[in-house]
N, CA, C and O atoms as a GROMACS GRO file, in nm:
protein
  552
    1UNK      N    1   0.084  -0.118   0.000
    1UNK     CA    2   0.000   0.000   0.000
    1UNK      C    3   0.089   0.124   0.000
    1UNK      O    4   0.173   0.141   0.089
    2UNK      N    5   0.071   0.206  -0.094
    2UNK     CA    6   0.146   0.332  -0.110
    2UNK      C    7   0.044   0.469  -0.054
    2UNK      O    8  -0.071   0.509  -0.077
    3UNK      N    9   0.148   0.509   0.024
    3UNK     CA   10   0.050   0.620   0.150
    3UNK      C   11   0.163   0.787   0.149
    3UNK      O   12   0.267   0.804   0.213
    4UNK      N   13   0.095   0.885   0.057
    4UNK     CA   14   0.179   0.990   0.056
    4UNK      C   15   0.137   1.116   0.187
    4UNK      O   16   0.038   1.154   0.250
    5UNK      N   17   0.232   1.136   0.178
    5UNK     CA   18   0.219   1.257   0.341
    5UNK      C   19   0.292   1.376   0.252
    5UNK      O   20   0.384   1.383   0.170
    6UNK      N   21   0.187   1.476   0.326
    6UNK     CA   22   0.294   1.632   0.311
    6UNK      C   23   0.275   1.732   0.396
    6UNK      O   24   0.184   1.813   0.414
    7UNK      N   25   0.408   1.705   0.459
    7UNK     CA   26   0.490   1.736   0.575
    7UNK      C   27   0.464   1.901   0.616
    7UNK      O   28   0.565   1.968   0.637
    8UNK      N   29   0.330   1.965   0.628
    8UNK     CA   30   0.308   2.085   0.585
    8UNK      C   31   0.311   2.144   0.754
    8UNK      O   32   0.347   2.261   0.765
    9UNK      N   33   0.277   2.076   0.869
    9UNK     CA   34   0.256   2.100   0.982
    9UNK      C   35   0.271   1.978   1.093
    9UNK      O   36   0.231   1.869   1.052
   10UNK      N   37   0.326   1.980   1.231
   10UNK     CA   38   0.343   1.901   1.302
   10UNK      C   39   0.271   1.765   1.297
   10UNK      O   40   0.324   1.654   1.291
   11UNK      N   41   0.182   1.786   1.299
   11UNK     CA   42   0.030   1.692   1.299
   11UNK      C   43   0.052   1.544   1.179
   11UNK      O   44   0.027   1.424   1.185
   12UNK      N   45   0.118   1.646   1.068
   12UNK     CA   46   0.110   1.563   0.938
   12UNK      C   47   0.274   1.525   0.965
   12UNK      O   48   0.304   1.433   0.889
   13UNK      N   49   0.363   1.556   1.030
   13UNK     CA   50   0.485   1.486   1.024
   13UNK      C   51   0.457   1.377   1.112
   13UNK      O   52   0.498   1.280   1.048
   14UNK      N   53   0.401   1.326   1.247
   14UNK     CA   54   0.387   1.288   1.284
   14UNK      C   55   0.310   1.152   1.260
   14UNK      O   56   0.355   1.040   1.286
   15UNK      N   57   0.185   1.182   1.206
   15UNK     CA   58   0.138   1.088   1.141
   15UNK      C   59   0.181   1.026   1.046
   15UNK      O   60   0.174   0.903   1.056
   16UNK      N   61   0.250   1.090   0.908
   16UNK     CA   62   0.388   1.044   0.881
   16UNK      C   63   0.472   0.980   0.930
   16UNK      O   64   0.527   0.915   0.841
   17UNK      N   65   0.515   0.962   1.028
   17UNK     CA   66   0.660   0.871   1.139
   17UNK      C   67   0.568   0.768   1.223
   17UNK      O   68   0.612   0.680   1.297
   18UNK      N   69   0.474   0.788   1.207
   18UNK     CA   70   0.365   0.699   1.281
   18UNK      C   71   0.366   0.560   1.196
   18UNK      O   72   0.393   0.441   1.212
   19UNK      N   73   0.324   0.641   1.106
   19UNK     CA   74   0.294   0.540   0.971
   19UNK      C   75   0.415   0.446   0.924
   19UNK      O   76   0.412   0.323   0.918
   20UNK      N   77   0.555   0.558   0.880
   20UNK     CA   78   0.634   0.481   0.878
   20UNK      C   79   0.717   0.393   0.946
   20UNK      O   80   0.794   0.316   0.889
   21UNK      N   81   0.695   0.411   1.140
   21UNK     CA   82   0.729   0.313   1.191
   21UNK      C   83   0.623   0.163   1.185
   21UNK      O   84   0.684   0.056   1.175
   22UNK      N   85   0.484   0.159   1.192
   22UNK     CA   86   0.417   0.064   1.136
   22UNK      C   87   0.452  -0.024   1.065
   22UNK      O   88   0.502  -0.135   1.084
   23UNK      N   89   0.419   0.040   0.969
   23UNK     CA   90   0.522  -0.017   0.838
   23UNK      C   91   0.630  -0.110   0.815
   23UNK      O   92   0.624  -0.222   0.764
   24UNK      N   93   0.732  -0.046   0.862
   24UNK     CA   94   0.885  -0.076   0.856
   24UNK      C   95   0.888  -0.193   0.965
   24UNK      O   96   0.954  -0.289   0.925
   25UNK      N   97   0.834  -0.209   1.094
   25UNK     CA   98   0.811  -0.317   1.142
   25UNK      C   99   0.737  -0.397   1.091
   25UNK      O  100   0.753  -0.515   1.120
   26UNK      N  101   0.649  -0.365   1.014
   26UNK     CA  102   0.562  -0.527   0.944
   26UNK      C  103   0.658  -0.569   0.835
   26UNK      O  104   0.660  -0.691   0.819
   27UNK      N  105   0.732  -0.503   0.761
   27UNK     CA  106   0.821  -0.543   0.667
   27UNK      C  107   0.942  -0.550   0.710
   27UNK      O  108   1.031  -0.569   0.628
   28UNK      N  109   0.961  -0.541   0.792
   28UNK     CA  110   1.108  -0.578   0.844
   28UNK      C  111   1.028  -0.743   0.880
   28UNK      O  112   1.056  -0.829   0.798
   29UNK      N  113   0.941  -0.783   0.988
   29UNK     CA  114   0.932  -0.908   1.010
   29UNK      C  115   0.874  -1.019   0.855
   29UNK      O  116   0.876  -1.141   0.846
   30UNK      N  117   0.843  -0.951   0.786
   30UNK     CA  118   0.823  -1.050   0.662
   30UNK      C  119   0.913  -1.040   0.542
   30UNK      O  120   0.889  -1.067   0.424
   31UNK      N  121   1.045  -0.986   0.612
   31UNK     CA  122   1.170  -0.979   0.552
   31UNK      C  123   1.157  -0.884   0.355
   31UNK      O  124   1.210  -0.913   0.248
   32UNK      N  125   1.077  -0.789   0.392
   32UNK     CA  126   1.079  -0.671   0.283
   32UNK      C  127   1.124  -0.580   0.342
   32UNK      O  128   1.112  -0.542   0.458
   33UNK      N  129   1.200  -0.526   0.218
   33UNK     CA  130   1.271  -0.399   0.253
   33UNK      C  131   1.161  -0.260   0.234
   33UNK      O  132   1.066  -0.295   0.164
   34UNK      N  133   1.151  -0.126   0.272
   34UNK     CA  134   1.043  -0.069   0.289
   34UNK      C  135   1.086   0.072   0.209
   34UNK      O  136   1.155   0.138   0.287
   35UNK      N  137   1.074   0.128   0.104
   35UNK     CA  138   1.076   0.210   0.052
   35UNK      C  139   1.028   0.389   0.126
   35UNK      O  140   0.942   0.445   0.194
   36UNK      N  141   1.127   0.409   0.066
   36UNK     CA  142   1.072   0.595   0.146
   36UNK      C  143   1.097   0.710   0.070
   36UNK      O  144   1.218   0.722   0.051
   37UNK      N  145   1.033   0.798   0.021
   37UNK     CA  146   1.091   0.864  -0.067
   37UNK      C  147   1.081   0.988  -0.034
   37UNK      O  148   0.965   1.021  -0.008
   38UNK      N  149   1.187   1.099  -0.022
   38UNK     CA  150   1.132   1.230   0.034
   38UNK      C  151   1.148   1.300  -0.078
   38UNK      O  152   1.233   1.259  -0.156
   39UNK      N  153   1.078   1.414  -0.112
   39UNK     CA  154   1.125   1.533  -0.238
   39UNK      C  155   0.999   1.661  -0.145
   39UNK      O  156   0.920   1.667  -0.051
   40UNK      N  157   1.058   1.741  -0.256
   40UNK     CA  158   0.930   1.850  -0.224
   40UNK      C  159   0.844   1.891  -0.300
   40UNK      O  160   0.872   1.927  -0.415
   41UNK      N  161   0.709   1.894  -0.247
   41UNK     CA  162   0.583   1.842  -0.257
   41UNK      C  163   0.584   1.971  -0.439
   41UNK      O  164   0.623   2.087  -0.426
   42UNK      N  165   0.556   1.939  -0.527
   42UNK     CA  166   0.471   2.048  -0.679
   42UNK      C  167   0.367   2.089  -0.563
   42UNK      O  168   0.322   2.026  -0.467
   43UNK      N  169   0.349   2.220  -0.612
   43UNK     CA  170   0.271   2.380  -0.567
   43UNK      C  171   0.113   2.294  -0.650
   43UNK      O  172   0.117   2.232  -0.757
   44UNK      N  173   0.027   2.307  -0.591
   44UNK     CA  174  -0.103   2.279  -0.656
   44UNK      C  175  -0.143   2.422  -0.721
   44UNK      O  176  -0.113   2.530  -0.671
   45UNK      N  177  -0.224   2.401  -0.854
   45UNK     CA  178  -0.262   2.428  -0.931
   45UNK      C  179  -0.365   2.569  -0.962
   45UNK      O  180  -0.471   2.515  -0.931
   46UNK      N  181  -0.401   2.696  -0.998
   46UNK     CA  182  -0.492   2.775  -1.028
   46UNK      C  183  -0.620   2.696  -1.035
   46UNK      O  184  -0.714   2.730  -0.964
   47UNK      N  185  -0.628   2.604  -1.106
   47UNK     CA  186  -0.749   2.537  -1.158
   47UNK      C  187  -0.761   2.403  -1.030
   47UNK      O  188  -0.855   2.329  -1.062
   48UNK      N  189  -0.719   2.373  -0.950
   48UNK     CA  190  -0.761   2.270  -0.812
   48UNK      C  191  -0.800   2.389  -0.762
   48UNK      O  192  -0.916   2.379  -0.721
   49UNK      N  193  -0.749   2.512  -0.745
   49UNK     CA  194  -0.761   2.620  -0.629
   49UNK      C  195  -0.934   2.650  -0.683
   49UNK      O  196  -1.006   2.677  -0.586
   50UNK      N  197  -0.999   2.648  -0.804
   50UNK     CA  198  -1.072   2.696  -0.826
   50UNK      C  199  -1.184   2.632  -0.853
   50UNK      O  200  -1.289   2.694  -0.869
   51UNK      N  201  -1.176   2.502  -0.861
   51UNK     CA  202  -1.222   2.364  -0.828
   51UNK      C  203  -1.283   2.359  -0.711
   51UNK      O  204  -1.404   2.338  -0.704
   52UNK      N  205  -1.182   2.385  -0.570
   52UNK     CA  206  -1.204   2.333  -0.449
   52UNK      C  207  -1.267   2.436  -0.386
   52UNK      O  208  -1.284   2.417  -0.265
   53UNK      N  209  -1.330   2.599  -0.455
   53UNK     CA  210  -1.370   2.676  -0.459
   53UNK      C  211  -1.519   2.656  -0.404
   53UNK      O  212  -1.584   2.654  -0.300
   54UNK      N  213  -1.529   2.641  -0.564
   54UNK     CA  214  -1.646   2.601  -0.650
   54UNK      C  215  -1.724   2.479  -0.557
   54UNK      O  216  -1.846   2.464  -0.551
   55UNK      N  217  -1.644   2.416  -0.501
   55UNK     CA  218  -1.723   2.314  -0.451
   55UNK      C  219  -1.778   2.381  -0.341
   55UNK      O  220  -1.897   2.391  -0.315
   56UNK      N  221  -1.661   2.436  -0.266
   56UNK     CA  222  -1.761   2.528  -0.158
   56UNK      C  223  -1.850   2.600  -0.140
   56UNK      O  224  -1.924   2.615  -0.043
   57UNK      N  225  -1.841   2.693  -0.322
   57UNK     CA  226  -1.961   2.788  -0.335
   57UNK      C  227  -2.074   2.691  -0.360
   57UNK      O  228  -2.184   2.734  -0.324
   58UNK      N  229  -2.073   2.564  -0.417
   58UNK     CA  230  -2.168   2.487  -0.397
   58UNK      C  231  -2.235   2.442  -0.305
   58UNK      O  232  -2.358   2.442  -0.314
   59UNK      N  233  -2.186   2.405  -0.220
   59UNK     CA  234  -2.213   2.375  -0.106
   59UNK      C  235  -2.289   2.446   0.043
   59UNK      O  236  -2.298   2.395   0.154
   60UNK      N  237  -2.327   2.555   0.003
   60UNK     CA  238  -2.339   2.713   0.063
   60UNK      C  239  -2.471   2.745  -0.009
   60UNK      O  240  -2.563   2.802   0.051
   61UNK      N  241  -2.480   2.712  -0.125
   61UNK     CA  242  -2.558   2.754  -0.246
   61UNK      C  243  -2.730   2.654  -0.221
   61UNK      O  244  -2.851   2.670  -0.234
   62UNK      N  245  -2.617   2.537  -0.172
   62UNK     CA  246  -2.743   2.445  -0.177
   62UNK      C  247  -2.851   2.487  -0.090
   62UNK      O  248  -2.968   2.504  -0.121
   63UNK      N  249  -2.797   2.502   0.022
   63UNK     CA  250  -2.834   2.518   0.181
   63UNK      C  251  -2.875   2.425   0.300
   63UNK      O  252  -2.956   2.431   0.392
   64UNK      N  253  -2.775   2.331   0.253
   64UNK     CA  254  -2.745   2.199   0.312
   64UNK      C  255  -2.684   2.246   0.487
   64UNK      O  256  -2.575   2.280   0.533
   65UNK      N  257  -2.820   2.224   0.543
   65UNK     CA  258  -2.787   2.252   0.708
   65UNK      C  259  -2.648   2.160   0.802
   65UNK      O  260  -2.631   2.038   0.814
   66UNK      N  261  -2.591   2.241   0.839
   66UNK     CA  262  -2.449   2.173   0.920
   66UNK      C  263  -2.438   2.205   1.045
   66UNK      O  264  -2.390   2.318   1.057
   67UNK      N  265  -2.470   2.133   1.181
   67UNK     CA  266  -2.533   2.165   1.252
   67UNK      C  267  -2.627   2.266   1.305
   67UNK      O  268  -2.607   2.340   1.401
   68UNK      N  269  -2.708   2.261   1.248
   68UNK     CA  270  -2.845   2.340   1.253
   68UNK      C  271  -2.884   2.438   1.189
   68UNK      O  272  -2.990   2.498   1.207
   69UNK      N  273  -2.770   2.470   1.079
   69UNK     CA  274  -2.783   2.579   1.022
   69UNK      C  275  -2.698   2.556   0.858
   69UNK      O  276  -2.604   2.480   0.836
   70UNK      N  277  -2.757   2.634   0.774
   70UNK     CA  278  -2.703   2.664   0.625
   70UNK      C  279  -2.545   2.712   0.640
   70UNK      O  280  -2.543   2.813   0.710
   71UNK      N  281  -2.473   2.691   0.617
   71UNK     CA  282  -2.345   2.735   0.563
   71UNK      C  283  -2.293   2.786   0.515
   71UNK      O  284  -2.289   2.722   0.410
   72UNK      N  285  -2.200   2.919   0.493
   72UNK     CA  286  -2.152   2.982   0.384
   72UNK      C  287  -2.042   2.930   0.323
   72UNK      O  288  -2.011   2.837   0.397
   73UNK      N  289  -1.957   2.933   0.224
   73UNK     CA  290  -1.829   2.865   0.182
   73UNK      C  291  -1.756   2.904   0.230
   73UNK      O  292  -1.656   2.866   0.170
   74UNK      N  293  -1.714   2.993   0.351
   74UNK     CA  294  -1.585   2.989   0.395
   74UNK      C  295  -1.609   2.884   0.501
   74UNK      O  296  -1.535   2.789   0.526
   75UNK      N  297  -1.725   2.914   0.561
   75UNK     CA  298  -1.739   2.793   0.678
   75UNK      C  299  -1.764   2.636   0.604
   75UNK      O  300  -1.762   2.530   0.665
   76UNK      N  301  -1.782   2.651   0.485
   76UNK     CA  302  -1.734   2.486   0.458
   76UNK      C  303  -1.619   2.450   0.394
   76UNK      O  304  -1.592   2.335   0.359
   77UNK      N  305  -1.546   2.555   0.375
   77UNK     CA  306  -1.394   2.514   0.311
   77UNK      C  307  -1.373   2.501   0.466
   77UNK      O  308  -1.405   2.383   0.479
   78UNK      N  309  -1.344   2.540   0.577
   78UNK     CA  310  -1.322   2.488   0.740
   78UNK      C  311  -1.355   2.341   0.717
   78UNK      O  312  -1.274   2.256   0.682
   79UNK      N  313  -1.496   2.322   0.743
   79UNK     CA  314  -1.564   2.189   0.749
   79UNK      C  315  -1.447   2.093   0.676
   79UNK      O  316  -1.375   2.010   0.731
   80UNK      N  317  -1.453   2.132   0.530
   80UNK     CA  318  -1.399   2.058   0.414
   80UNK      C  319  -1.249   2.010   0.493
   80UNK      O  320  -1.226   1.895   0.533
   81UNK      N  321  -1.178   2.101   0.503
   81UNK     CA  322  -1.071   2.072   0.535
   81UNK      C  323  -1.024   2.008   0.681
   81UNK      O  324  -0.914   1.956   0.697
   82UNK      N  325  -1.126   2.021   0.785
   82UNK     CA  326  -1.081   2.005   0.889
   82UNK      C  327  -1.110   1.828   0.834
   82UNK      O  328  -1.018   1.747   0.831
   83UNK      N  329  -1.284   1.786   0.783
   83UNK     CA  330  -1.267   1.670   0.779
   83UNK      C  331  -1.225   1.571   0.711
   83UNK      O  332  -1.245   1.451   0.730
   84UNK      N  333  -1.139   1.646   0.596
   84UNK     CA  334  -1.013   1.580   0.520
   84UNK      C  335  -0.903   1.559   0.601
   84UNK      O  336  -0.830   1.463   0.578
   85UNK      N  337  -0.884   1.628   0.684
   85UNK     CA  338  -0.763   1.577   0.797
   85UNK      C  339  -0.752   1.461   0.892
   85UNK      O  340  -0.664   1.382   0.926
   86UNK      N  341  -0.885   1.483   0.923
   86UNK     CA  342  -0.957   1.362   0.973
   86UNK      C  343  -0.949   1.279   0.914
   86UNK      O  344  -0.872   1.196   0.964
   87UNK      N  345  -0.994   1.247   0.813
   87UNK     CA  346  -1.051   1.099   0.707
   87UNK      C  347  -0.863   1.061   0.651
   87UNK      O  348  -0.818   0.948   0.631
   88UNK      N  349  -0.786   1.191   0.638
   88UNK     CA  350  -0.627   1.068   0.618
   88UNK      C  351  -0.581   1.066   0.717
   88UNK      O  352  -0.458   1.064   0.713
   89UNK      N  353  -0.631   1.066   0.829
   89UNK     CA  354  -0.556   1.071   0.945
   89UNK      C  355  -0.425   1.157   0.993
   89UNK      O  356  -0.323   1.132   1.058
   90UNK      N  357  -0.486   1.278   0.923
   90UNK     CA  358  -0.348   1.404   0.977
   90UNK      C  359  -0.426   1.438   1.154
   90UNK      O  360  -0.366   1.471   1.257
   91UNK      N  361  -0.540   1.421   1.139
   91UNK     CA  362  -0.565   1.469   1.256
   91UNK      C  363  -0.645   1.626   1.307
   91UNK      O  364  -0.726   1.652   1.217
   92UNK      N  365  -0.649   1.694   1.374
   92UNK     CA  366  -0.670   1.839   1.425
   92UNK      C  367  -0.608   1.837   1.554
   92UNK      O  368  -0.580   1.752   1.639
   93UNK      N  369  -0.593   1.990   1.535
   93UNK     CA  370  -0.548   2.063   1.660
   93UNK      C  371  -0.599   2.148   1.683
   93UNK      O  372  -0.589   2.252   1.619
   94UNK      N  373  -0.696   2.124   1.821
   94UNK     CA  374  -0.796   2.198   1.863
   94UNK      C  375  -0.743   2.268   1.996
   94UNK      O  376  -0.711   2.210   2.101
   95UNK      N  377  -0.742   2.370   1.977
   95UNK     CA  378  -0.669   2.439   2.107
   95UNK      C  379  -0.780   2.574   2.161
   95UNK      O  380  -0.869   2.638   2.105
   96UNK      N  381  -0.715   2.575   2.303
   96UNK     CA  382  -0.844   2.703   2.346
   96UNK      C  383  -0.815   2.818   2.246
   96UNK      O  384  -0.698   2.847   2.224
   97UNK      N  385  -0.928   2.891   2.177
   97UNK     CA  386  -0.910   3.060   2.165
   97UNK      C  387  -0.912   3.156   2.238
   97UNK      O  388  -0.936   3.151   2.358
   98UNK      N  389  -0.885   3.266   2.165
   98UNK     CA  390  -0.821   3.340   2.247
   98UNK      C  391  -0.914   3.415   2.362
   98UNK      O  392  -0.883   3.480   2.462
   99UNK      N  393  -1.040   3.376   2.307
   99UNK     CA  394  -1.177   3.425   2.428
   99UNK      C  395  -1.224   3.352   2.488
   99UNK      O  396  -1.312   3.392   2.564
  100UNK      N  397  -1.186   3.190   2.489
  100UNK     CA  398  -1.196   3.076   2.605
  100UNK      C  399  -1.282   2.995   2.431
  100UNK      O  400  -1.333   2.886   2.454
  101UNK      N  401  -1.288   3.021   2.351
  101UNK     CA  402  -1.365   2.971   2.243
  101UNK      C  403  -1.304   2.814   2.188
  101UNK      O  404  -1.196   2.839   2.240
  102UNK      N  405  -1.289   2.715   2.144
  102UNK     CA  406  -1.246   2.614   2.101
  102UNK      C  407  -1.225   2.667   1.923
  102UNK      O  408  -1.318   2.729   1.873
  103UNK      N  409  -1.086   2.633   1.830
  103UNK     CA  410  -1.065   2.651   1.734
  103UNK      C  411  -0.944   2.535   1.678
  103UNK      O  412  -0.831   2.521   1.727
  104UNK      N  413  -1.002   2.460   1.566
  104UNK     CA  414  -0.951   2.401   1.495
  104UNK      C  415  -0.771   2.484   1.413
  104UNK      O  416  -0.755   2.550   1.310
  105UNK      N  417  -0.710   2.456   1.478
  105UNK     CA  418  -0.596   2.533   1.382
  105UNK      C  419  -0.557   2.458   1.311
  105UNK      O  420  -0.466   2.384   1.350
  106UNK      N  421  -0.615   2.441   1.163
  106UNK     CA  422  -0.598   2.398   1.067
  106UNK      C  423  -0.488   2.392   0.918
  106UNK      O  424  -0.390   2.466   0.915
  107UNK      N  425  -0.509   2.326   0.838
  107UNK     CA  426  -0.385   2.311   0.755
  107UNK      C  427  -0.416   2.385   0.634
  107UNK      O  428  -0.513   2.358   0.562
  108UNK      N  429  -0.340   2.469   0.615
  108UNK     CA  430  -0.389   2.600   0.511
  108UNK      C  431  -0.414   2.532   0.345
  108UNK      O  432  -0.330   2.465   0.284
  109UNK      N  433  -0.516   2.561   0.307
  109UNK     CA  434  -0.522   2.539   0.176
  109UNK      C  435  -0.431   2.598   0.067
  109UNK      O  436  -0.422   2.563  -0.050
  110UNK      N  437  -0.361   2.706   0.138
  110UNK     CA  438  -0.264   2.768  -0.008
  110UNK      C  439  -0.132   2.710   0.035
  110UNK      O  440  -0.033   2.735  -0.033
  111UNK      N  441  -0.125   2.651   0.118
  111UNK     CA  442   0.015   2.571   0.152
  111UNK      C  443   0.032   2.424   0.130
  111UNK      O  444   0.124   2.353   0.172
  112UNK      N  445  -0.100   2.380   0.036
  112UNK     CA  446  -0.132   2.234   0.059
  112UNK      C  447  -0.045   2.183  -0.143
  112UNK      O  448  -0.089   2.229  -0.248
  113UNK      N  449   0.057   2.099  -0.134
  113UNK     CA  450   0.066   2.040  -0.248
  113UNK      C  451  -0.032   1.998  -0.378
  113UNK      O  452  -0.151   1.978  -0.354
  114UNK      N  453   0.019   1.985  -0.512
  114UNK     CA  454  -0.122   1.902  -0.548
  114UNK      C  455  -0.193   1.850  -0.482
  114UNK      O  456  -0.298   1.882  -0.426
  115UNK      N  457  -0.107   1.723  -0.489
  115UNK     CA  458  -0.125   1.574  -0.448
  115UNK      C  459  -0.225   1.610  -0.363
  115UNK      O  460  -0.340   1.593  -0.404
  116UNK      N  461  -0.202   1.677  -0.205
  116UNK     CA  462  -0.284   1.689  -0.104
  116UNK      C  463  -0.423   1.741  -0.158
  116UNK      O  464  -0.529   1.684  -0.131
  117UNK      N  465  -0.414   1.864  -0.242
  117UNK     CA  466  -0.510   1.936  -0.243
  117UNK      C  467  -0.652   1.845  -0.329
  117UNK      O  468  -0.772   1.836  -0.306
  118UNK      N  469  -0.552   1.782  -0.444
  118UNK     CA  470  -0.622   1.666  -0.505
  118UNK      C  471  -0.727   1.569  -0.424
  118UNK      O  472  -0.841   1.534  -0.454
  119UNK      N  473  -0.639   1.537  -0.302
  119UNK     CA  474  -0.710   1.466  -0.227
  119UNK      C  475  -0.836   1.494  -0.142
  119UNK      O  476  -0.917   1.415  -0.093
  120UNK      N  477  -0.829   1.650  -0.138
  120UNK     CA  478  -0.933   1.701  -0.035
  120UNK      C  479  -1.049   1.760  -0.166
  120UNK      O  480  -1.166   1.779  -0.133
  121UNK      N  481  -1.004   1.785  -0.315
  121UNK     CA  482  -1.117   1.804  -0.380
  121UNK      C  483  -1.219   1.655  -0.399
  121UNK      O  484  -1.340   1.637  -0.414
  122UNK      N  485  -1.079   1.553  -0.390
  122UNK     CA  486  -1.222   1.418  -0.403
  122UNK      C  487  -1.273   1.385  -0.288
  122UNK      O  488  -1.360   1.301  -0.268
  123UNK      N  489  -1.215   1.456  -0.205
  123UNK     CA  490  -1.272   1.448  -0.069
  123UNK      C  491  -1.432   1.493  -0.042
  123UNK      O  492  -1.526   1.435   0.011
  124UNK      N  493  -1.418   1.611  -0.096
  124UNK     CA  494  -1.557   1.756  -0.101
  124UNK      C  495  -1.595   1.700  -0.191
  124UNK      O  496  -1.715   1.688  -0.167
  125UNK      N  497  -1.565   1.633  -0.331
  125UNK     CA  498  -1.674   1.592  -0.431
  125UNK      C  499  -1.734   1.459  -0.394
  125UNK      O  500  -1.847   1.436  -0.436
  126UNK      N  501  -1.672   1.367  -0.319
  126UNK     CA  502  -1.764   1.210  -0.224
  126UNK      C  503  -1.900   1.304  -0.124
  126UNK      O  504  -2.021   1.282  -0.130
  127UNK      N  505  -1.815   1.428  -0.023
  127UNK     CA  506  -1.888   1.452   0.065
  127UNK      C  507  -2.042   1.490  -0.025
  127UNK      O  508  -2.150   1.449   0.017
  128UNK      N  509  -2.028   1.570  -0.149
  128UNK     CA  510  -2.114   1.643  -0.228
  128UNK      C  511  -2.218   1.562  -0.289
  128UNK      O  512  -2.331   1.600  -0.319
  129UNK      N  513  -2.160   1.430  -0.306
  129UNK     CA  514  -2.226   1.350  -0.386
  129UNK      C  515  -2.282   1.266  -0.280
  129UNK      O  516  -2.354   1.177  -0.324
  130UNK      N  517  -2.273   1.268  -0.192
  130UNK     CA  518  -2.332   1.155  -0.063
  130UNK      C  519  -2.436   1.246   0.024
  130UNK      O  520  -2.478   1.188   0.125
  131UNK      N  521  -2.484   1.378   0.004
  131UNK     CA  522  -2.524   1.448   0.002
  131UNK      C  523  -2.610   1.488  -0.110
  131UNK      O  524  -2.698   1.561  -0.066
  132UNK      N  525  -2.621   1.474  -0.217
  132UNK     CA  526  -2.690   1.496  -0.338
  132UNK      C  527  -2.664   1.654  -0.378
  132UNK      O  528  -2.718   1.699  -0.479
  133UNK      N  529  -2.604   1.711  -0.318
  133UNK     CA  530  -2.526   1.831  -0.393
  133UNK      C  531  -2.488   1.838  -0.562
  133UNK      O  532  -2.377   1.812  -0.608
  134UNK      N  533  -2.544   1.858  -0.599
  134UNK     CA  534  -2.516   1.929  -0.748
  134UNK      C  535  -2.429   2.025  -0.731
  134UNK      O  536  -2.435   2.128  -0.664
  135UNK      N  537  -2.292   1.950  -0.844
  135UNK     CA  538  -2.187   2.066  -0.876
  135UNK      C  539  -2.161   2.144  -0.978
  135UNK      O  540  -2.210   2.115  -1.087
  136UNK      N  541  -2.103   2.226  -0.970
  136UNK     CA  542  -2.091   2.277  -1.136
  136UNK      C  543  -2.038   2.197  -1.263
  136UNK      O  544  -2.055   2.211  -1.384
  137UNK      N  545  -1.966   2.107  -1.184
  137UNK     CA  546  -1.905   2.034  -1.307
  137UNK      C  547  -2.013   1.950  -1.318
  137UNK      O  548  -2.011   1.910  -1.434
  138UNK      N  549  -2.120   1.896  -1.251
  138UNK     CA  550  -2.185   1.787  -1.268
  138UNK      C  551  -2.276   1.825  -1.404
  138UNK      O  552  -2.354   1.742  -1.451
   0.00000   0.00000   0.00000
């Protein structure tokens, strides 16, 4: 199983070294050697950026209630992203705010690789479609 990480914030290195100690012990005991490859991550795209947009303005548009209420797209690019972190297991980091408030400090979308960003548009287009959200591309 090939499992890419990008190393953008603590959370995701970790889970990263998590992973690859796993790993490296199951293939060390069934005598495979375990591949690792580091480089740095290609800049994602004008057109993912505008993609993963779009899905949000969709999503806002519909008026698909999220706990108890309709959504605008900035509050579901949050959603989007916090529960793409979740679902590859980068995780969140939820720390007090600065008014006793609870806040997700999350993994920035303009800092996110293709690859990653790729992953969180098929992320928002499963959530969209399991939802019956109509997209623009649809």
């Amino acid at each position: 199983m090939t499992r890419f990480f990008v190393l953008s914030a603590d959370p995701f290195y970790r889970a990263c070294m998590a992973h690859i100690d796993a790993t490296w012990r199951q293939a060390a005991r069934d005598g495979k050697p375990l591949r690792v490859r580091v480089g740095t991550a290609k800049a994602r795209t004008l057109e993912q950026n505008a993609r993963f947009h779009a899905l949000c303005d969709d999503l806002a548009q519909s008026g698909l209630p999220w706990a108890g209420k309709p959504r605008t797209a900035d509050a579901w690019k949050v959603l989007l992203v916090s529960g793409h972190a979740q679902a590859t297991k980068a995780g969140a980091d939820m720390v007090p705010g600065l008014e006793g408030e609870f806040v997700n400090v999350r993994e920035s979308t303009a800092s996110m690789s293709a690859t990653r960003l790729s992953s969180l548009i098929e992320y928002a287009e499963a959530f969209c479609a399991a939802h019956n959200i109509t997209t623009e591309a649809a």
